[in-house]
N, C-alpha and C positions, 0 to 999 in steps of 0.2 A: 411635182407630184400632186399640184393643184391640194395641198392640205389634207391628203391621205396616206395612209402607210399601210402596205400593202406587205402580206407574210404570206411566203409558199412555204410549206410542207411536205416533205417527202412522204412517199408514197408507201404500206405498212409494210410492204416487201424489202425496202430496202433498207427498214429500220435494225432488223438483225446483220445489216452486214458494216455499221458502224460503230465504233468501240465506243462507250459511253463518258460522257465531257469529264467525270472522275478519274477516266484513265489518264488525263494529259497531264506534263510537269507542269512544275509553278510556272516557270519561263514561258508556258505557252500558252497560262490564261491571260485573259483580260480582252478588252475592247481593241477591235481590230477595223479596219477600211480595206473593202477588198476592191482591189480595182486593177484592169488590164492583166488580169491571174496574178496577181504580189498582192500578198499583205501587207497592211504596214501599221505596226500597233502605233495606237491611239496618241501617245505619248509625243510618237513623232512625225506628228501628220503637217506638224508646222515646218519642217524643216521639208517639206513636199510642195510643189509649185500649184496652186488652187485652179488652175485653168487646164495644164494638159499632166499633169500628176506628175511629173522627174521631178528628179532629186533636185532641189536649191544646190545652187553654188555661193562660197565668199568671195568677194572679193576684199581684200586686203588695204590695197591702195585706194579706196573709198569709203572701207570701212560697211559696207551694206550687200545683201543677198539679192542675187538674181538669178533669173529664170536662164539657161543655155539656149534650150527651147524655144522658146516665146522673147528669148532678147528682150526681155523689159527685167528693170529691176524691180525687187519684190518692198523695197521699202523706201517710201518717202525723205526726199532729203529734208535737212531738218529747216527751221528756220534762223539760222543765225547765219546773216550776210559774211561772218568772217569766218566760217567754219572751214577748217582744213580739209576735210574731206569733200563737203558738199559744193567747194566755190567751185571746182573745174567740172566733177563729173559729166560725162556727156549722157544725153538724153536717152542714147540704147546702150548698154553693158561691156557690147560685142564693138560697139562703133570705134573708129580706130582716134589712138590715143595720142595728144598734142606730145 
C-alpha cells in the first residue's frame, strides 16, 4: 500500500440502514481481518496461514504447523541436531513419510 491507508466510507444513504456498533454483543466486538468474505478475529490470525489465508494445520508427529495449502510448514525446525521431532521431518509437510 506504498505507506498509505486508505478508508472508504459509506455513502449517507446507507448510513440508516445499519444498526449502530452499540447494537453488537460482546462476542462480536473487537479487531477483526476480513478476508476472501470470513472474518477472523484478531486473536486468531495466527493460527491462519500468512500467504493464502486457510486455516493452519498440527502436525503431531513433528510437533509443528503447516500450511495444507501451500505444503510448506509454517515453523522453522529448531536447532538442535538431536531433536526428536526436527531430525527426520521432510522438507514439504504433505511429502510422503519414511
Amino acid at each position: 500500500m506504498n505507506g498509505k491507508m486508505n478508508f472508504f466510507l459509506d455513502p449517507k444513504n446507507r448510513v440508516i440502514q445499519k444498526s449502530s456498533i452499540m447494537n453488537y454483543k460482546q462476542d462480536q466486538q473487537g479487531l477483526y481481518l476480513v478476508a476472501d468474505k470470513r472474518f477472523i478475529n484478531w486473536m486468531d490470525v495466527h493460527t491462519y496461514c500468512h500467504t493464502c489465508l486457510a486455516a493452519l494445520t498440527f502436525d503431531d508427529e513433528f510437533d509443528a504447523s503447516y500450511c495444507a495449502s501451500c505444503n510448506e510448514w509454517r515453523e522453522e525446525p529448531c536447532t538442535d541436531i538431536s531433536c526428536e521431532y526436527c531430525e527426520n521431518r521432510p522438507k514439504r509437510p504433505l511429502d510422503p513419510r519414511r
